[in-house]
C-alpha positions as CSV (number, residue, x, y, z in Angstrom):
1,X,5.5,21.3,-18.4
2,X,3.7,18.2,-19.1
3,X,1.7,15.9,-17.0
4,X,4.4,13.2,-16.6
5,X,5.8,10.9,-14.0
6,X,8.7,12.7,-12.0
7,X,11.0,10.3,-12.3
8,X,12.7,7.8,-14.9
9,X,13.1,4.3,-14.7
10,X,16.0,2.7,-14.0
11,X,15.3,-0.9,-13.3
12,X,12.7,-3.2,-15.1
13,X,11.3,-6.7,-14.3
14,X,9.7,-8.8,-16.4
15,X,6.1,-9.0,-16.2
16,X,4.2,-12.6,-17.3
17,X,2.4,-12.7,-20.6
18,X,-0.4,-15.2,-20.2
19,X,-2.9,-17.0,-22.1
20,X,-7.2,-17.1,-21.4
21,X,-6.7,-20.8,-21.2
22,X,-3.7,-20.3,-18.5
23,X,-5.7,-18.3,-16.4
24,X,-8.7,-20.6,-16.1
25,X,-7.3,-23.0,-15.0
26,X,-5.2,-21.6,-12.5
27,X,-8.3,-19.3,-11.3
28,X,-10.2,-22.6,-10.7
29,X,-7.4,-24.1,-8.8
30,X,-7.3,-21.7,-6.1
31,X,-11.3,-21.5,-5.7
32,X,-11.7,-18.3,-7.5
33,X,-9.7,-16.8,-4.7
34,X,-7.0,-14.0,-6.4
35,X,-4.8,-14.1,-3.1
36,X,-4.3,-17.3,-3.9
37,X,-2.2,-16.9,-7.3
38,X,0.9,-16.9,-7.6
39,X,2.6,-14.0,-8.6
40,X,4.1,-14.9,-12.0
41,X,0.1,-15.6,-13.2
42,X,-0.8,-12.5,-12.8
43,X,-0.3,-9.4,-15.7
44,X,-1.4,-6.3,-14.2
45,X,-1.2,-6.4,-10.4
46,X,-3.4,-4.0,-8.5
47,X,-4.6,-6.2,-5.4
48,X,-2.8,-4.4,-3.4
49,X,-0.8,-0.8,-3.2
50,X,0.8,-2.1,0.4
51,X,4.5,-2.8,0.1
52,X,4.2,-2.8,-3.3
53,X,5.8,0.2,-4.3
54,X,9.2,0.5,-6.1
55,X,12.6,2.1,-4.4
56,X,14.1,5.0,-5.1
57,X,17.7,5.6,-5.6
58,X,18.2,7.6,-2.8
59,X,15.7,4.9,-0.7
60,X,18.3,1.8,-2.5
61,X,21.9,3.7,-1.4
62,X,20.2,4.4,1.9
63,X,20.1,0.6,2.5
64,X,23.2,-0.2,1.6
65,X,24.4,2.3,4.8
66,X,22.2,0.5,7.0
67,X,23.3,0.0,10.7
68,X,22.2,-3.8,11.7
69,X,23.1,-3.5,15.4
70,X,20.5,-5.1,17.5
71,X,20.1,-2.5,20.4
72,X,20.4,1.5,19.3
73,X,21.4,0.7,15.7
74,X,21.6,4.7,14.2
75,X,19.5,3.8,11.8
76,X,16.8,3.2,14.4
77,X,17.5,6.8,15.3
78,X,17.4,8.1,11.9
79,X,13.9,7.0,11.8
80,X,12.9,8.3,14.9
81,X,14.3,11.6,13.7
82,X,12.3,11.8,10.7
83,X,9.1,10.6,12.0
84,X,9.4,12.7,15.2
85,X,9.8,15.6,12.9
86,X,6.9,14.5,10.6
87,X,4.3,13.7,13.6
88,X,5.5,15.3,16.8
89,X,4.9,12.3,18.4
90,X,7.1,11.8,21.7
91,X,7.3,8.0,22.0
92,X,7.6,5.8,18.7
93,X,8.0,2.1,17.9
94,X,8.9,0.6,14.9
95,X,7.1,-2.8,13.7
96,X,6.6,-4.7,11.1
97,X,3.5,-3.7,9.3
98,X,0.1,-1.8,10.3
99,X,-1.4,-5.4,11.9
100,X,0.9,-5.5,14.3
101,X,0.9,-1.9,15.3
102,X,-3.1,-2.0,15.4
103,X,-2.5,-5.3,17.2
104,X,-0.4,-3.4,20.0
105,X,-1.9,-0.6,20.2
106,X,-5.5,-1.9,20.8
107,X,-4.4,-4.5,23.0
108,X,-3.0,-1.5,25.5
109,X,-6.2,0.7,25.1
110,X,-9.1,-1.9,24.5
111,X,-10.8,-4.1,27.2
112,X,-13.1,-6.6,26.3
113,X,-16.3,-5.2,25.4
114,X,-15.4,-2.1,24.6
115,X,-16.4,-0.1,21.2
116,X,-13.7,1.2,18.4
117,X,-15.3,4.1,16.2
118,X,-14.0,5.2,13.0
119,X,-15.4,6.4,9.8
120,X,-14.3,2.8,8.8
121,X,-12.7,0.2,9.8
122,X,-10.5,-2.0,7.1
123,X,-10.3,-5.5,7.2
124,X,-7.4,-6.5,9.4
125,X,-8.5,-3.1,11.4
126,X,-11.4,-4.5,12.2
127,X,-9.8,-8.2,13.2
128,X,-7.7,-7.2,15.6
129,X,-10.9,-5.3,17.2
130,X,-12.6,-8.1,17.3
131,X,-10.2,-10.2,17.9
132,X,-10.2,-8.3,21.7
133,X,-13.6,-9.2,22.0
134,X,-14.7,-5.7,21.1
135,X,-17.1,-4.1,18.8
136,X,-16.0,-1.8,15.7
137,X,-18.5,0.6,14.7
138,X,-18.1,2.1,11.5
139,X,-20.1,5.6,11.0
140,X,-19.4,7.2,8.0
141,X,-20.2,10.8,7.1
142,X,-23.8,11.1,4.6
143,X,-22.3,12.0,1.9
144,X,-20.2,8.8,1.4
145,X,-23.4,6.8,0.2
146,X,-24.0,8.4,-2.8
147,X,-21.0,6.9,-5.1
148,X,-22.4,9.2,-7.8
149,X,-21.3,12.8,-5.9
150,X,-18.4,14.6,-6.2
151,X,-18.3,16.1,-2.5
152,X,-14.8,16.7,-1.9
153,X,-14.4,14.7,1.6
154,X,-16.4,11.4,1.9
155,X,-13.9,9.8,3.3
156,X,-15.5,12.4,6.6
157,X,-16.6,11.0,9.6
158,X,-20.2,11.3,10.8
159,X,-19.9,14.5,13.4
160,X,-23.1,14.2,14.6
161,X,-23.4,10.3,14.8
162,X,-20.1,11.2,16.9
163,X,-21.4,13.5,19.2
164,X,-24.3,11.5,20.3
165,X,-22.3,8.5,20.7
166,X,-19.8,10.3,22.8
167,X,-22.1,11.8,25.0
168,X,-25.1,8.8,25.0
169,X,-25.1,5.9,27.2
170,X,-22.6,3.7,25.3
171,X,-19.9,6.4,26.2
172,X,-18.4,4.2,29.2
173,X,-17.6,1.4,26.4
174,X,-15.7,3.7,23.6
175,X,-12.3,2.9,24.3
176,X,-10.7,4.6,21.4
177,X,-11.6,6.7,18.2
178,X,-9.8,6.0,14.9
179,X,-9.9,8.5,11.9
180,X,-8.2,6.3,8.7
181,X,-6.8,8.9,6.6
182,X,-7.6,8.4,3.3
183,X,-10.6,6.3,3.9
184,X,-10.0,2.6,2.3
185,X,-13.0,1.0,3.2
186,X,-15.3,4.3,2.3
187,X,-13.7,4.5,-1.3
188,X,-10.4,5.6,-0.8
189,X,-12.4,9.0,-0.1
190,X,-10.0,11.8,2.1
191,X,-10.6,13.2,5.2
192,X,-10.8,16.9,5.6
193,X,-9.2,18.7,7.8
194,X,-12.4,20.5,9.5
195,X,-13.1,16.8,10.6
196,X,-10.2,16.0,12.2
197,X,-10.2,18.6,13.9
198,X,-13.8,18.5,14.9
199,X,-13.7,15.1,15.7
200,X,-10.0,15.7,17.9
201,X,-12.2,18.4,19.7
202,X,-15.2,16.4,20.8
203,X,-12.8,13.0,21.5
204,X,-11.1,15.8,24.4
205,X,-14.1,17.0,25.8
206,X,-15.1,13.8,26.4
207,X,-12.1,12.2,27.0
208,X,-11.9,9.4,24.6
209,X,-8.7,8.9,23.2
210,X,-8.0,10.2,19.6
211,X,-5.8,7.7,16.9
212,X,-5.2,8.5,13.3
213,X,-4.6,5.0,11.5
214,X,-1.9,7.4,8.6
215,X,-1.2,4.7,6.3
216,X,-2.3,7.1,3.5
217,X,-1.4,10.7,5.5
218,X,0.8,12.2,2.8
219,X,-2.4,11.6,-0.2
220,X,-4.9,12.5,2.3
221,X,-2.7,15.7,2.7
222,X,-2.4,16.3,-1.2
223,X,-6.3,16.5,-1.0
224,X,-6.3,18.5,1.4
225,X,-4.2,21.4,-0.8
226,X,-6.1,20.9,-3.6
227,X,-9.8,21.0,-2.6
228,X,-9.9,22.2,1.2
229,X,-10.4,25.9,1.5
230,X,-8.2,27.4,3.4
231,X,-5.0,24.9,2.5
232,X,-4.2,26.1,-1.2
233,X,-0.9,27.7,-0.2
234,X,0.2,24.7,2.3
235,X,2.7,22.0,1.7
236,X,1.3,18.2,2.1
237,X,3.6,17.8,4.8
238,X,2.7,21.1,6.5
239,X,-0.8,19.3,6.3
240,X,0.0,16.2,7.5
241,X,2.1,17.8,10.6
242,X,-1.2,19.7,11.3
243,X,-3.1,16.2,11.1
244,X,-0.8,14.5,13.5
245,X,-1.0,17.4,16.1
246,X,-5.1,16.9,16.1
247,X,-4.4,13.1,17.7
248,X,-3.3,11.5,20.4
249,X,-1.2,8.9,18.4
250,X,-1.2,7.1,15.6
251,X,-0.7,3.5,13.8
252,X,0.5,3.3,10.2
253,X,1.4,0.5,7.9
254,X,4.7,2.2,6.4
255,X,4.0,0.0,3.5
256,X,1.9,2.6,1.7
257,X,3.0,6.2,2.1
258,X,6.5,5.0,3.8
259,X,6.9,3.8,-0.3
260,X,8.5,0.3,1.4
261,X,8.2,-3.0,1.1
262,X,7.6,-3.5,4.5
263,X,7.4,-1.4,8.1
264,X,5.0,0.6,10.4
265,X,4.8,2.3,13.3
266,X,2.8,3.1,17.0
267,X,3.7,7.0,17.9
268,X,1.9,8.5,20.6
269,X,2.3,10.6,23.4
270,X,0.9,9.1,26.6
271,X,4.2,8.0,28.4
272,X,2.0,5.8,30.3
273,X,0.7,4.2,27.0
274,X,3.9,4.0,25.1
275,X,5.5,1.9,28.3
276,X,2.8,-0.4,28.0
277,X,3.4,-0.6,23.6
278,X,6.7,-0.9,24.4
279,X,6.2,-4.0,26.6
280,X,4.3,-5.4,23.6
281,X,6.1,-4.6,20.8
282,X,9.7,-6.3,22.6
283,X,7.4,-9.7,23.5
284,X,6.0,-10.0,20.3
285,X,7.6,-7.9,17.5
286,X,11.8,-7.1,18.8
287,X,13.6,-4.5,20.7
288,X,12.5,-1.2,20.8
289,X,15.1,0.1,18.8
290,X,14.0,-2.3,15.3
291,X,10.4,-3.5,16.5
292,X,10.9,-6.8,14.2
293,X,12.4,-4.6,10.8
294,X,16.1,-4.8,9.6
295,X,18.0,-1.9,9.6
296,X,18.3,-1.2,5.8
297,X,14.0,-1.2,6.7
298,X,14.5,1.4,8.4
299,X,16.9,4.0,7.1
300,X,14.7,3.2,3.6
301,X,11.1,3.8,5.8
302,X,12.9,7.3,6.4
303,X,14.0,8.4,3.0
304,X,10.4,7.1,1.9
305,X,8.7,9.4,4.6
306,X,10.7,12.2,3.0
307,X,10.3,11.5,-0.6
308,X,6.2,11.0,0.0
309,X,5.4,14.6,1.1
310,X,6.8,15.9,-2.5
311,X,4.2,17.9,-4.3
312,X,5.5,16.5,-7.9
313,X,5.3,13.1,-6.7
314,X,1.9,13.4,-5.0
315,X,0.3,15.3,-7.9
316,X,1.5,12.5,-10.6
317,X,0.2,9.4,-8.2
318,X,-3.3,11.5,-8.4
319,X,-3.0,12.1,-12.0
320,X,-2.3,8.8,-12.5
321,X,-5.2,7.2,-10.7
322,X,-7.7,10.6,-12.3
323,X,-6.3,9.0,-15.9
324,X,-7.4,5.1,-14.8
325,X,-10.4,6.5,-13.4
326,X,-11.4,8.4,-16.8
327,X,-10.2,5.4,-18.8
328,X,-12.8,3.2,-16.6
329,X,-16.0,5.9,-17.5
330,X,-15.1,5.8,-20.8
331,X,-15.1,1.8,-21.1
332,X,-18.4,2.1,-19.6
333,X,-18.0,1.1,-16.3
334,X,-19.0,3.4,-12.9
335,X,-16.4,4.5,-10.1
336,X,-17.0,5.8,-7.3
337,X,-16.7,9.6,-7.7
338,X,-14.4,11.4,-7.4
339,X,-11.4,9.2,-8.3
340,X,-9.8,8.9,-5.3
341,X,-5.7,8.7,-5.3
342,X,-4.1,4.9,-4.1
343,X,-7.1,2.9,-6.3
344,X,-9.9,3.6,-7.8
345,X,-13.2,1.4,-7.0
346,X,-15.8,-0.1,-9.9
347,X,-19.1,-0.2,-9.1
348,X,-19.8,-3.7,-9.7
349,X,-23.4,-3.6,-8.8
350,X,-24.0,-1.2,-12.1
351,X,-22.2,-3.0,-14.3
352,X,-23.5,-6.6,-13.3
353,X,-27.4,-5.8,-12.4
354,X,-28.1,-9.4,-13.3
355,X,-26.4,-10.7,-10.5
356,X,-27.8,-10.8,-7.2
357,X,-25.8,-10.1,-4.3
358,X,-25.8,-13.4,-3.1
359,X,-24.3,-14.0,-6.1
360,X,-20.8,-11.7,-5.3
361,X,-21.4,-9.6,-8.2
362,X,-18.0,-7.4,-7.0
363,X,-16.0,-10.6,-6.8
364,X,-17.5,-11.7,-9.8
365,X,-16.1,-8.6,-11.8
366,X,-12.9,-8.7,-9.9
367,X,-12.0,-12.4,-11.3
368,X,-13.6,-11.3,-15.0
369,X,-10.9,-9.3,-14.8
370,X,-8.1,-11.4,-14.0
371,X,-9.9,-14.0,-16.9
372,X,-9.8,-11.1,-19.7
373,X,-6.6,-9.9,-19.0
374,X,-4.5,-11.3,-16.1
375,X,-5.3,-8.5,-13.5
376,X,-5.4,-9.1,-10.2
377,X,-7.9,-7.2,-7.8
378,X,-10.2,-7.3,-4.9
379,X,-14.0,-7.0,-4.3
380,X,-15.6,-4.4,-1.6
381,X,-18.9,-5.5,-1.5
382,X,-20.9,-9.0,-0.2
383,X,-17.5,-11.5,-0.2
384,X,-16.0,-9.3,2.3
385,X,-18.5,-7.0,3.7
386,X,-21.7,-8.9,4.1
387,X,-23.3,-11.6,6.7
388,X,-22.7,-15.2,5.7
389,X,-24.1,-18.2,7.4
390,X,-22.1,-21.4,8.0
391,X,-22.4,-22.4,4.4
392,X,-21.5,-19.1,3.3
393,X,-25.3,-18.2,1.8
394,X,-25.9,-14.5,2.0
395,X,-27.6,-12.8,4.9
396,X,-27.6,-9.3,4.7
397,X,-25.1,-7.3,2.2
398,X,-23.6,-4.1,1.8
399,X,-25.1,-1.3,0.1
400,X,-22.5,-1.3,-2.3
401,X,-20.4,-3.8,-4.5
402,X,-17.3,-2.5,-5.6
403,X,-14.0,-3.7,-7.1
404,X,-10.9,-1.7,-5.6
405,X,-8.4,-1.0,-8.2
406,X,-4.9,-0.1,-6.1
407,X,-2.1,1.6,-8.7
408,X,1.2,0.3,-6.8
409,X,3.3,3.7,-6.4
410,X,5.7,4.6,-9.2
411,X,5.7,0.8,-10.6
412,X,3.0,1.3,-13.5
413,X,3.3,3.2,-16.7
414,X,0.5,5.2,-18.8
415,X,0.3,2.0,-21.2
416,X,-0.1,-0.4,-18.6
417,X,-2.9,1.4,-17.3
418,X,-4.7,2.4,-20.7
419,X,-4.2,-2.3,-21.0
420,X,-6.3,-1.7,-18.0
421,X,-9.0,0.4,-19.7
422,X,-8.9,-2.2,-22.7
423,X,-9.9,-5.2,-20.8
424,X,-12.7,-3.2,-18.7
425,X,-14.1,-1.7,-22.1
426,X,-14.5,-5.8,-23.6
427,X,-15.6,-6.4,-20.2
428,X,-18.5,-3.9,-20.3
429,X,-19.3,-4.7,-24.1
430,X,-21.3,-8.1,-22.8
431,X,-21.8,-7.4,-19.0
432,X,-24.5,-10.5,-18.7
433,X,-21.7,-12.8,-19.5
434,X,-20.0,-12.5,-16.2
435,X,-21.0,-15.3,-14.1
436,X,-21.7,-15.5,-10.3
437,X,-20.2,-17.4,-7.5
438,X,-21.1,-19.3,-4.2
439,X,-18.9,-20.2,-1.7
440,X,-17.6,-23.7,-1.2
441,X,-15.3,-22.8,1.7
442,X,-16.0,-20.8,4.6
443,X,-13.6,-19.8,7.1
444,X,-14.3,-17.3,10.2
445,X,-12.6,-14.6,10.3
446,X,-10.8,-12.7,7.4
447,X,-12.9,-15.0,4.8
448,X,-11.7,-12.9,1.9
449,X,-8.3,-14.2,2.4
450,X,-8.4,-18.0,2.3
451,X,-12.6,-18.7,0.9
452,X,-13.2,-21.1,-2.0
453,X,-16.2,-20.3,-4.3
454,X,-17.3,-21.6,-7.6
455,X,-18.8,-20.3,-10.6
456,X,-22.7,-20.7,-10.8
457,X,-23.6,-21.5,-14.5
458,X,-27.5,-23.0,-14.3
């Protein structure tokens, strides 16, 4: 058959038609900030693939059956039945997104000045490490820094950066180890299996406690089959059961591979540890039994972790992103290599070589983008990455500037992304064009989200 999408459509929505003029001004209005448009300016919407997904049928009716009882609703237990089946996981909370389960779960395992490890660390990740007074150390396999190679699994953690920190001096502070599966931060790279379970191995021998963050399990798992030797003849969820059994627990924003518009979780084991999430998750997010999420939320959050782990669905979400990814090379514009399967990232830097990174030359493609053609997207690089002072001059960057691309799941046709490919190929027709931007508006933590900036035209 075909390369196709396995499904047909059977709802549309309207999506606004704008004009270059339009989306000046309305760019200028927010500060050159994207998260501040509204959504009917924006054309092409690929800030985010986190609750922005589209229902399925079976994921629609199963809302519609939804038990709304506060205290042991069955459609809490529905959930707990699917996800105890997906993860093994003996104790598991429901919440309403991947913040708050991160925001629970830390609180419980981190004391102040103590170190988080993971291969990376995404935004809100990180705040709520901080936000404890702690220290997240990113350390990321090698092979990630070369955006050019096609090594199958830079989304990999740094083994031997592991080792030493586990057994070196700093081990008394490392309170927790976090593998993000597929790596967002690094690239939306994957994460091989021989690194979970190498990393699970030395985490137990020195007795550090192992966390998956699984917002992306079920893609990480697809990789897995299709490049990991060893897996060819496994099903993603076989994969992903294996990945959960190689941890301790995990957190997951359910908005991603849960296909909702909203939901997470905290699973682990550790009775002692789940009493003291549970504690947290009734004073700050609801009952144990709905953890702050209706119960159509639920009984849809468990239809979508059934529906991810399907091989036709998984292979035409990676098709789909190969095809943006191709359409991006062929407009003259770099990615980071390979494609990887919720976004593909631009590589700003290349494309923009007269811009400095003071100058935000990933935030200056990603708003080029939104001015061509009405798409919304999201830098990787200085804005959000690097060292600011007070009034938000540069101090030390990133080594890389990258635009992040996210394809919503099944929302987006071929067409809409070969629009995609259009605007990137004028783009890259008159790179030295794009301008760059300082900031006018600094604020302290999660700057990306609420910053001003202005275009610099001397």
């Amino acid at each position: 058959m075909p390369i196709m999408e396995p499904y047909r459509i059977k709802v549309v929505e309207p999506i606004p038609i704008t004009t270059p003029e339009d989306r000046r001004r309305w760019l200028a209005a927010t500060g050159y900030n994207q998260f501040s448009l509204r959504s009917e300016q924006v054309t092409i919407d690929l800030l985010t693939d986190s609750g922005t997904g589209a229902l399925s049928a079976a994921q629609t009716a199963a809302a519609a059956s939804a038990d709304e009882t506060y205290a042991g609703a069955r459609s809490f237990y529905r959930f707990r039945e699917v996800v105890s089946d997906l993860t093994g996981y003996q104790h598991i909370l429901p919440v309403h997104q991947g913040r708050a389960a991160e925001r629970i779960l830390f609180g419980c395992v981190l004391r102040k000045g103590m170190i988080s490890i993971s291969n990376t660390h995404f935004d809100t990740t990180r705040a709520n490490v901080e936000l404890l007074g702690c220290v997240a150390l990113d350390i990321p396999c090698e092979e990630a820094a070369d955006l050019d190679s096609t090594e199958p699994f830079k989304g990999n953690i740094d083994l031997a950066r592991l080792g030493q920190l586990l057994s070196g001096p700093e081990r008394p502070r490392i309170g927790q180890v976090l593998m993000t599966i597929t790596n967002n931060g690094g690239g939306g790279q994957p994460v091989s299996m021989a690194n979970i379970e190498a990393a699970s191995q030395l985490c137990r021998e020195h007795g550090v406690p192992f966390f998956l963050d699984a917002a992306r399990f079920a893609e990480n798992a697809w990789w897995v089959t299709r490049r990991e030797p060893g897996y060819a003849d496994w099903t993603p969820r076989r994969v992903a059961q294996r990945a959960f059994a190689l941890a301790d627990g995990c957190v997951a924003s359910l908005k991603k591979d849960g296909i909702v518009h909203m939901g997470g979780l905290v699973a682990v084991n550790d009775p002692e540890l789940a009493e003291q999430c549970e504690m947290m998750c009734t004073a700050t997010e609801g009952f144990r039994t709905y953890g702050g999420l209706a119960g159509r939320d639920l009984e849809m959050l468990a239809q979508g972790l059934i529906e991810v782990t399907d091989p036709q669905y998984l292979r035409a979400r990676a098709d789909a992103t190969r095809y943006l990814g191709d359409l991006a090379k062929s407009a003259g514009v770099s990615i980071v290599e390979p494609a990887g399967i919720h976004a593909i990232y631009l590589n700003a830097k290349r494309l923009l070589p007269h811009l400095s990174a003071a100058q935000f030359p990933g935030h200056a493609l990603a708003c080029e983008l939104y001015l061509q053609g009405g798409i919304r997207c999201v830098e990787l690089g200085s804005l959000y990455l690097g060292t600011l002072d007070e009034q938000g001059r540069l101090q030390s960057g990133p080594p890389f500037e990258l635009v992040r691309l996210a394809v919503p799941r099944r929302v987006y046709t071929q067409s809409h992304l070969e629009y995609v490919g259009e605007v990137l190929e004028e783009i890259a027709k008159q790179p030295e064009r794009v301008p760059g931007y300082r900031m006018t508006h600094v604020p302290k933590l999660l700057r990306h989200f609420n910053c001003r900036l202005e275009q610099i035209r001397d």
